[in-house]
Backbone atoms as SQL, in Angstrom:
CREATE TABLE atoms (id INTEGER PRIMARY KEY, chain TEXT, resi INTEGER, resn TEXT, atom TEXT, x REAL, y REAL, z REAL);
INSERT INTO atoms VALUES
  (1, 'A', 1, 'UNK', 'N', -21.445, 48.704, -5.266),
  (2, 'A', 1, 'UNK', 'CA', -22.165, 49.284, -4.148),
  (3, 'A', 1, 'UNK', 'C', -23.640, 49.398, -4.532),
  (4, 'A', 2, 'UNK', 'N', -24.799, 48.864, -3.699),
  (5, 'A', 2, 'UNK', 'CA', -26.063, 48.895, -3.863),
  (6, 'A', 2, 'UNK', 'C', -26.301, 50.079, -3.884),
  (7, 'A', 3, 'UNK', 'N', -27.503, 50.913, -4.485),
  (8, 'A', 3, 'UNK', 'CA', -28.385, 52.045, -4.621),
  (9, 'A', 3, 'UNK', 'C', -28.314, 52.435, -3.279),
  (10, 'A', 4, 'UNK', 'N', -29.037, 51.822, -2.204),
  (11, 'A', 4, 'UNK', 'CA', -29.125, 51.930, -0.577),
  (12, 'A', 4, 'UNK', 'C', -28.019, 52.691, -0.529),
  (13, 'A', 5, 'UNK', 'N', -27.234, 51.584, -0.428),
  (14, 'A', 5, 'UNK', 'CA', -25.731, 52.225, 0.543),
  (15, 'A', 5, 'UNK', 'C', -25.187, 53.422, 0.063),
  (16, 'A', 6, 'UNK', 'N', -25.426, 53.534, -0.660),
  (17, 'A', 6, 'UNK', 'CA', -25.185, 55.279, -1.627),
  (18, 'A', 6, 'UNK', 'C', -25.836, 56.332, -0.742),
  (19, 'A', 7, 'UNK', 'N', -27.426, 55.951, -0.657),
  (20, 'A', 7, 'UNK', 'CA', -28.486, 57.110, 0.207),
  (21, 'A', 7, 'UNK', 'C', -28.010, 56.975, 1.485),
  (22, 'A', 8, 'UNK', 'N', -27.553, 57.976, 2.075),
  (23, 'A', 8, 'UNK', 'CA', -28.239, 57.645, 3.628),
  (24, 'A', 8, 'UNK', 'C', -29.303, 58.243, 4.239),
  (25, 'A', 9, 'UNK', 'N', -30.289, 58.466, 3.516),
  (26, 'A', 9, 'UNK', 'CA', -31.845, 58.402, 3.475),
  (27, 'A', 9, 'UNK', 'C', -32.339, 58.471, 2.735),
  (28, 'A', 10, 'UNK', 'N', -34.140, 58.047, 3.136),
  (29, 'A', 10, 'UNK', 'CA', -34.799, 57.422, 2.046),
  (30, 'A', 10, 'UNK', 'C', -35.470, 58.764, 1.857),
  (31, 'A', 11, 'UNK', 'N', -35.727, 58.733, 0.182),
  (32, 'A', 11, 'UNK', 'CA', -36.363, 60.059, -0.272),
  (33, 'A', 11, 'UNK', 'C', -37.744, 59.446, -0.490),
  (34, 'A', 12, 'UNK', 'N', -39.077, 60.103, 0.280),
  (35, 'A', 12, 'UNK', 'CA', -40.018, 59.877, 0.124),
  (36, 'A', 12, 'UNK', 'C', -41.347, 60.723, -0.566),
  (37, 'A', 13, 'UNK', 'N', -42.132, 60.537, -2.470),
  (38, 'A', 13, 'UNK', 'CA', -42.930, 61.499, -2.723),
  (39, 'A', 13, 'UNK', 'C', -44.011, 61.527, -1.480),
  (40, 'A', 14, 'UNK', 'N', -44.254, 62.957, -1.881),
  (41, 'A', 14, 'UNK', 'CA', -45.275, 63.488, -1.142),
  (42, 'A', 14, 'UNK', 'C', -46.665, 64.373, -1.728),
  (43, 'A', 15, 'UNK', 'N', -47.197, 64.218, -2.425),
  (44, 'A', 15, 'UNK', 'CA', -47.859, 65.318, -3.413),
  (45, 'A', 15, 'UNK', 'C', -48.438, 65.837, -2.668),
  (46, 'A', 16, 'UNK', 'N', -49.517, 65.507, -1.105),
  (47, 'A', 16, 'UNK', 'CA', -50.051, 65.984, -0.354),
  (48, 'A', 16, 'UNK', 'C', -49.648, 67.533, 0.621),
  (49, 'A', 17, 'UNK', 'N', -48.320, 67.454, 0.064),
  (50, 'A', 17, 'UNK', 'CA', -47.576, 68.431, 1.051),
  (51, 'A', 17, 'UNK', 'C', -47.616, 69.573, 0.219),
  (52, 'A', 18, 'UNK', 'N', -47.861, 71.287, 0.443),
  (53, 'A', 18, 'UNK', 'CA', -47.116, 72.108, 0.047),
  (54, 'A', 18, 'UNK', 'C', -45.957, 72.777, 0.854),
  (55, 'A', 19, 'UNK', 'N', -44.810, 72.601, -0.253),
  (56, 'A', 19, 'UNK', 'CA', -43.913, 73.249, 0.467),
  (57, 'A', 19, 'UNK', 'C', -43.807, 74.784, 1.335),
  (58, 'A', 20, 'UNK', 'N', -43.475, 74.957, 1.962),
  (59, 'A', 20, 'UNK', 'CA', -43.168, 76.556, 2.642),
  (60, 'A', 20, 'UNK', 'C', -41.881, 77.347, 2.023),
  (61, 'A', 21, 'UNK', 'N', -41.956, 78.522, 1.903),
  (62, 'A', 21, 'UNK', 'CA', -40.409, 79.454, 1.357),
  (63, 'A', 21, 'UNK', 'C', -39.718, 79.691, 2.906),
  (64, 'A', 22, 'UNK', 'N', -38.907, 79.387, 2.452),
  (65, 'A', 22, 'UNK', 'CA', -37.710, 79.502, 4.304),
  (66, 'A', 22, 'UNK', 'C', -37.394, 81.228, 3.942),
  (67, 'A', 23, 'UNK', 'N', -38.121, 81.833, 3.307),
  (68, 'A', 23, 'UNK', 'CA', -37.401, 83.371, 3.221),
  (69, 'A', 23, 'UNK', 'C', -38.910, 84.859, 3.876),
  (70, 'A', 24, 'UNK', 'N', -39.975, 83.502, 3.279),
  (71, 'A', 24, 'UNK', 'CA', -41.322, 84.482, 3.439),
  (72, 'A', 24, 'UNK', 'C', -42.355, 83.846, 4.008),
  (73, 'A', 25, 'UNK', 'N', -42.037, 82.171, 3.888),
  (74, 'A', 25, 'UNK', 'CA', -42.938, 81.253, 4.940),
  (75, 'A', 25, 'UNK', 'C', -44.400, 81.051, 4.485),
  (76, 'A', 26, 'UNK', 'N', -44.560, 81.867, 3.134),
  (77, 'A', 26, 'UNK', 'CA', -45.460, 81.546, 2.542),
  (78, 'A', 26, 'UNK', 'C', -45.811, 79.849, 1.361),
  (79, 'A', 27, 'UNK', 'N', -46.938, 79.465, 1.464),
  (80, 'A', 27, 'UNK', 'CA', -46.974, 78.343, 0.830),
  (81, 'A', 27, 'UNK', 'C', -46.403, 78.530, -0.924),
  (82, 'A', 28, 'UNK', 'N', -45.579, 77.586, -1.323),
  (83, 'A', 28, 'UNK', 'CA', -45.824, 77.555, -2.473),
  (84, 'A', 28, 'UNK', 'C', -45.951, 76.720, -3.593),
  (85, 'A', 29, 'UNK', 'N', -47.321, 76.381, -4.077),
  (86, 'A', 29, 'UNK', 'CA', -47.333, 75.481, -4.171),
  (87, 'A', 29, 'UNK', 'C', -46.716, 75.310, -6.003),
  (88, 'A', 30, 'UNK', 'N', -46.086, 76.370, -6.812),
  (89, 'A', 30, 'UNK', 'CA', -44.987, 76.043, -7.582),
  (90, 'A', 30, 'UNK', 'C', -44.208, 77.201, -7.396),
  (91, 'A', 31, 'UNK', 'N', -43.707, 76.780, -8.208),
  (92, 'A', 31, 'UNK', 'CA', -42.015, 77.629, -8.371),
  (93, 'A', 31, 'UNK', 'C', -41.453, 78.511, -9.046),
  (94, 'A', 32, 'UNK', 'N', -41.275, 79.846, -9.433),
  (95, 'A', 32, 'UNK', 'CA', -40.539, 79.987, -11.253),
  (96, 'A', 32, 'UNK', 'C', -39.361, 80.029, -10.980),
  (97, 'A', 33, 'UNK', 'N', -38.980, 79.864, -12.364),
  (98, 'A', 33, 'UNK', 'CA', -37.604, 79.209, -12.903),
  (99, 'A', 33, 'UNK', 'C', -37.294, 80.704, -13.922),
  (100, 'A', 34, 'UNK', 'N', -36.231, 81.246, -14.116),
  (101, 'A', 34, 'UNK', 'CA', -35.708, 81.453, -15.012),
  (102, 'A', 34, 'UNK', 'C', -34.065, 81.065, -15.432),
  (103, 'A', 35, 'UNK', 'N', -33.696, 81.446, -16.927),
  (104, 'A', 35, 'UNK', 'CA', -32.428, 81.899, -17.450),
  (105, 'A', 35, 'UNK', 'C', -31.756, 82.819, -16.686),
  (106, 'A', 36, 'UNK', 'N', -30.901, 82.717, -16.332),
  (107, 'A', 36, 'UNK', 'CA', -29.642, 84.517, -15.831),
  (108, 'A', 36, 'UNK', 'C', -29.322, 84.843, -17.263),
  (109, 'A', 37, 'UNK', 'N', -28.853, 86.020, -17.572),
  (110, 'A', 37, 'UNK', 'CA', -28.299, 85.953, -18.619),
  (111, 'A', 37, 'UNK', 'C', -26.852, 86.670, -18.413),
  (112, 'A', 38, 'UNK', 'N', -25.992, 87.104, -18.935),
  (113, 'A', 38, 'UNK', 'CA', -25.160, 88.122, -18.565),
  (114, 'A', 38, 'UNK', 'C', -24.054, 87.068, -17.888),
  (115, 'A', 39, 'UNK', 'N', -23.125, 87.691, -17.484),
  (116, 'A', 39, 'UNK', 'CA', -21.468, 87.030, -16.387),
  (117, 'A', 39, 'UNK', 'C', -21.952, 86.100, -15.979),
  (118, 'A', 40, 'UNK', 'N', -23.426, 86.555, -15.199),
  (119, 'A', 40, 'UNK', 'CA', -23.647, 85.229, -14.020),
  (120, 'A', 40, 'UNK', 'C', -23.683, 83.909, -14.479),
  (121, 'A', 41, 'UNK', 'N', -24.543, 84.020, -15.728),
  (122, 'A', 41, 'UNK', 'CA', -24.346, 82.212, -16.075),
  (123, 'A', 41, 'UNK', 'C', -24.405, 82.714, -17.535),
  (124, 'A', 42, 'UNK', 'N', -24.233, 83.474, -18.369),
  (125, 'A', 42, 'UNK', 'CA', -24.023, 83.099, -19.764),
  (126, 'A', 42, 'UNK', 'C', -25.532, 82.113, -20.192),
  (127, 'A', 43, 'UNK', 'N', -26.601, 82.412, -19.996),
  (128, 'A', 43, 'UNK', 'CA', -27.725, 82.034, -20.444),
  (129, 'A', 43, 'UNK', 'C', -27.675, 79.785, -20.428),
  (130, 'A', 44, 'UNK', 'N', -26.765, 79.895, -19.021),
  (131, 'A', 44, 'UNK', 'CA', -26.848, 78.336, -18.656),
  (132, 'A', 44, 'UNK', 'C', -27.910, 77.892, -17.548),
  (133, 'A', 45, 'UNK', 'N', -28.279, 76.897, -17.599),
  (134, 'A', 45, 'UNK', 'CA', -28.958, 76.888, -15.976),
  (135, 'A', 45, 'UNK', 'C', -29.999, 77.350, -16.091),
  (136, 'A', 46, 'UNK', 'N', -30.720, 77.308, -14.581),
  (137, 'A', 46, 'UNK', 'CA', -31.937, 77.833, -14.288),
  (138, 'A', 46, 'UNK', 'C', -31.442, 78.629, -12.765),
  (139, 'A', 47, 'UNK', 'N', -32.584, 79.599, -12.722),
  (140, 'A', 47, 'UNK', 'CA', -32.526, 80.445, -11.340),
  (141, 'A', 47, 'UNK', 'C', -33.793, 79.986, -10.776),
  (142, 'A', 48, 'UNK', 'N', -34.315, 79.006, -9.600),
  (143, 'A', 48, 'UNK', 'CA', -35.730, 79.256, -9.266),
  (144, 'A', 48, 'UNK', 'C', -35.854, 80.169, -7.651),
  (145, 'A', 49, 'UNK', 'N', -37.376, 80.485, -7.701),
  (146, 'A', 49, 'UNK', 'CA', -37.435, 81.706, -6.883),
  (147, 'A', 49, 'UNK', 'C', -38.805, 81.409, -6.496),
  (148, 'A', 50, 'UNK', 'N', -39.306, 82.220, -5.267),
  (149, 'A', 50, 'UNK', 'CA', -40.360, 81.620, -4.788),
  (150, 'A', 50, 'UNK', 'C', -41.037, 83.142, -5.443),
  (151, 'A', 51, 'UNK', 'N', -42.892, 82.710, -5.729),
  (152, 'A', 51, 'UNK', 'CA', -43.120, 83.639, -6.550),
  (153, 'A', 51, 'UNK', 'C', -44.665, 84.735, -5.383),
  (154, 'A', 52, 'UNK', 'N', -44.240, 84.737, -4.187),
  (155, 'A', 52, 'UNK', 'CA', -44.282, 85.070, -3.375),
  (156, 'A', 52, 'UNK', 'C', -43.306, 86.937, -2.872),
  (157, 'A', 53, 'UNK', 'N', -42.149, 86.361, -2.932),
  (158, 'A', 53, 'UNK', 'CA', -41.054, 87.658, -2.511),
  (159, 'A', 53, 'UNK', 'C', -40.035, 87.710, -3.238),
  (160, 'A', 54, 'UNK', 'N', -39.971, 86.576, -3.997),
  (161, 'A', 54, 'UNK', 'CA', -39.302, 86.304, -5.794),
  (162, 'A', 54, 'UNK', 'C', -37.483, 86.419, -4.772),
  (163, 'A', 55, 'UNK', 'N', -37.247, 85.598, -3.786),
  (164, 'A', 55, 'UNK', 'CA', -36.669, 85.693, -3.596),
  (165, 'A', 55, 'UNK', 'C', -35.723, 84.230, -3.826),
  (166, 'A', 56, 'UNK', 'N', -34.163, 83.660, -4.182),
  (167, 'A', 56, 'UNK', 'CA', -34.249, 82.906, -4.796),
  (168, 'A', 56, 'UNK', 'C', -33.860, 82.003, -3.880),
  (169, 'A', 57, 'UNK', 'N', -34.498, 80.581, -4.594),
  (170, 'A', 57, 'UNK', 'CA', -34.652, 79.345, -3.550),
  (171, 'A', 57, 'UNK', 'C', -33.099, 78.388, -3.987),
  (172, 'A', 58, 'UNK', 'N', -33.264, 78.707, -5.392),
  (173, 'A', 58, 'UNK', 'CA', -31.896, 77.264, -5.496),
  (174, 'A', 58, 'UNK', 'C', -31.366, 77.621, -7.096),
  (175, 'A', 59, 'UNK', 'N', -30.445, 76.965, -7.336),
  (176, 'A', 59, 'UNK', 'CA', -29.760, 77.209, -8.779),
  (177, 'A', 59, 'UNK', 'C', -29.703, 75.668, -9.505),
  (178, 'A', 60, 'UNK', 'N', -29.866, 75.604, -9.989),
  (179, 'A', 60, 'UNK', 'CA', -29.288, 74.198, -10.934),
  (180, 'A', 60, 'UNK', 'C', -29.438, 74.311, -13.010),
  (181, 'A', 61, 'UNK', 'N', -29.208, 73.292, -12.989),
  (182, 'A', 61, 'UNK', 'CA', -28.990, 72.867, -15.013),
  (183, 'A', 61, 'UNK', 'C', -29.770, 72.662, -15.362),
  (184, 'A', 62, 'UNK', 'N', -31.124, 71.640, -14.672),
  (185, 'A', 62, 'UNK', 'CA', -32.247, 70.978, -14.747),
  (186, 'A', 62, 'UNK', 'C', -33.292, 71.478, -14.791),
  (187, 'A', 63, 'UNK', 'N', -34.236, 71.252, -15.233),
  (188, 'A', 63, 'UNK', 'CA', -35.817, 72.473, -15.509),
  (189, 'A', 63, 'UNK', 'C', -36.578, 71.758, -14.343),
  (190, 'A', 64, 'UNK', 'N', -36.231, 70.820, -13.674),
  (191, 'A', 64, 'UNK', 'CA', -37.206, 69.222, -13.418),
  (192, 'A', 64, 'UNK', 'C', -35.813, 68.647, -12.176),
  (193, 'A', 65, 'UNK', 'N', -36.349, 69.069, -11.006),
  (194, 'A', 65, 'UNK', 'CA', -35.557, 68.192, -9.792),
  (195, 'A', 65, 'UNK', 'C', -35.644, 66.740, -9.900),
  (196, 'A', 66, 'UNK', 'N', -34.726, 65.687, -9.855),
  (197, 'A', 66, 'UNK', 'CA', -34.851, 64.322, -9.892),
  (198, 'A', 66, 'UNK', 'C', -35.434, 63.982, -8.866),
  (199, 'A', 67, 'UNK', 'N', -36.482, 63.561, -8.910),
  (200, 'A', 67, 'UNK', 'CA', -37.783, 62.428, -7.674),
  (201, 'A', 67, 'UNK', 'C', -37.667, 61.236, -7.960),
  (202, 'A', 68, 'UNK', 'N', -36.805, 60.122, -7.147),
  (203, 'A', 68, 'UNK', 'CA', -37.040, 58.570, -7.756),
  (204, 'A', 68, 'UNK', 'C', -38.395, 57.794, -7.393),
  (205, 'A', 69, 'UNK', 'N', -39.412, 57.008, -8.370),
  (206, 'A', 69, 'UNK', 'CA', -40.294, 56.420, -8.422),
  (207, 'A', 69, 'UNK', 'C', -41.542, 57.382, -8.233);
């Protein structure tokens, strides 16, 4: 199976853009990241949060979201 047929859309960079927080609607133009420590993740992962209302945006393993090209 080609790369394509995998996406069903095309991911396009944008550096021109700052993103908005869907919680406070404020711009932001980075992010922080921390460790949880404790039950929640046993010091795995990252927590990021908008640093605005520090309210949190997403969870993942990765320090660095995958952007192709």
């Amino acid at each position: 199976m080609s790369p394509q047929a995998r996406m069903p859309f095309t991911v396009v960079r944008s550096d021109d853009l700052v993103p908005i927080c869907p919680h406070c609607e404020a711009e932001v133009p980075e992010i922080y990241a921390r460790r949880p420590r404790g039950s929640f993740g046993i010091g795995r992962g990252f927590v990021f949060f908008c640093p605005h209302c520090r309210k949190v945006l997403g969870c993942g393993t990765q320090w660095y979201p995958f952007v192709p090209g």
